[in-house]
C-alpha positions as CSV (number, residue, x, y, z in Angstrom):
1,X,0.0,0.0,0.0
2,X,1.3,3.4,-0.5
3,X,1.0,6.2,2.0
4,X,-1.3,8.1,0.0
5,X,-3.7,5.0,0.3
6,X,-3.4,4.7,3.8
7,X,-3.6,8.2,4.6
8,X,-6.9,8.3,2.6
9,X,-8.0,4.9,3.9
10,X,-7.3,6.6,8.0
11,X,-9.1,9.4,7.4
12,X,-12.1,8.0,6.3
13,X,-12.0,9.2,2.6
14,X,-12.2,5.3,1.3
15,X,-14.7,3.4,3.0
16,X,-14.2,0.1,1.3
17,X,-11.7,-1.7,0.5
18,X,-11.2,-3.0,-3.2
19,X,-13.5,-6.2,-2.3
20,X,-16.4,-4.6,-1.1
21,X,-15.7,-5.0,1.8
22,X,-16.0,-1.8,5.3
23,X,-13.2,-0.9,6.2
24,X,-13.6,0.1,9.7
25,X,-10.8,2.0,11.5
26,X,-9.4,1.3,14.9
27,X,-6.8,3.9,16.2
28,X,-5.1,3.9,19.3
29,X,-6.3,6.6,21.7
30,X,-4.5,10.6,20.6
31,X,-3.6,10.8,24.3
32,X,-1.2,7.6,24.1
33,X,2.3,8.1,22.3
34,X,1.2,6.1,19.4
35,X,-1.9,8.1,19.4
36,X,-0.2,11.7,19.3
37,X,2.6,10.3,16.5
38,X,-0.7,8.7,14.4
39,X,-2.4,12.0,14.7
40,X,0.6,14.1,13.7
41,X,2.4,11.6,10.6
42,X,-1.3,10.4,9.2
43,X,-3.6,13.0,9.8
44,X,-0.9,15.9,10.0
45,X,-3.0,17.2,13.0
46,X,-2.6,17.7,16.6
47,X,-4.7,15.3,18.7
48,X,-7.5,17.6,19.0
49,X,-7.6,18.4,15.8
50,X,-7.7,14.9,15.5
51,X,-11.0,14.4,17.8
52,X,-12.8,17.6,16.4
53,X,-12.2,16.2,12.3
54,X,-13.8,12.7,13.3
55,X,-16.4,14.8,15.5
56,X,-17.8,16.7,11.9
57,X,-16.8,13.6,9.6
58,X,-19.4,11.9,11.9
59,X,-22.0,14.6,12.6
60,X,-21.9,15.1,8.6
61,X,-22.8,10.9,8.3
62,X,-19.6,10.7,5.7
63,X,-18.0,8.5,8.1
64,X,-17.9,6.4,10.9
65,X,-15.9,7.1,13.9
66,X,-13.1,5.0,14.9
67,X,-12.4,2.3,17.2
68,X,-10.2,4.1,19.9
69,X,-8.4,2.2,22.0
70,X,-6.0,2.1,25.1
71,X,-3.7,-0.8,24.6
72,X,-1.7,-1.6,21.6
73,X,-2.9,-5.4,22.3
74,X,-6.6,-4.6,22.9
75,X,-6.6,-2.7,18.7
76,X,-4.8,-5.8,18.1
77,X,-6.7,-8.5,19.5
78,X,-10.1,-5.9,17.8
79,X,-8.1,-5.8,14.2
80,X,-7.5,-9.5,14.3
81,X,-11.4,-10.3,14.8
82,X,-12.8,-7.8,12.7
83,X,-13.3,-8.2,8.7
84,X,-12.2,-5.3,7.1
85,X,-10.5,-3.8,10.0
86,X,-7.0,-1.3,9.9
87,X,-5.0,-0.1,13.0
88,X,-1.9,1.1,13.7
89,X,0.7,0.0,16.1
90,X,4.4,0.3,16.7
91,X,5.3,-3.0,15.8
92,X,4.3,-5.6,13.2
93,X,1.2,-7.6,15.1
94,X,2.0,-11.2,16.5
95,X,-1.2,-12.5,14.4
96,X,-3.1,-10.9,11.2
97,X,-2.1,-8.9,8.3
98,X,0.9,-6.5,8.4
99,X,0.9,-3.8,5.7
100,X,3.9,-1.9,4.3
101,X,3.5,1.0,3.7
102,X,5.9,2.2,0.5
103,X,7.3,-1.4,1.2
104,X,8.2,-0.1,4.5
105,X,6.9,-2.1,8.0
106,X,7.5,1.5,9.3
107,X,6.4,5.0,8.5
């Protein structure tokens, strides 16, 4: 996947994915370190500029929110048992899909 892809996919601009299938976002919470780096690499925003985009996307019924999350395992362990599901974490999963970004396992 390229980063283009994935920062359309995160920010709710693509909401399937090339089978048909929802794609259904699950993002670490923006008060986490993951959270803050997500908010700043992916969505270029600070983390409440973060909560207030989702906050309109959602009030305007263009997308849903995301899956926010505490633990890195608990947005694992949801990713691995949800079809259609992306997060992102600081290191490849121990189960499910890993996708490079720019053939990168980092950004």
């Amino acid at each position: 996947m390229k980063l283009p892809q994935l920062k359309a996919t995160l920010r709710g601009e693509r909401l399937r994915w090339p089978d048909g299938s929802k794609v259904t976002i699950a993002l670490l919470k923006s008060n986490t370190p993951i959270g803050t780096t997500t908010s700043r690499k992916i969505y270029n925003m600070s983390a409440n500029e973060l909560n207030k985009y989702w906050l309109a996307l959602v009030f305007q019924g263009k997308a849903d929110a995301p899956n926010f999350f505490t633990s890195e395992a608990e947005l694992e362990e949801f990713v691995a048992q949800t079809n259609g599901a992306i997060g992102v974490v600081s290191r490849p999963p121990t189960s499910g899909k890993t996708i490079l970004i720019d053939g990168k396992k980092t950004l």
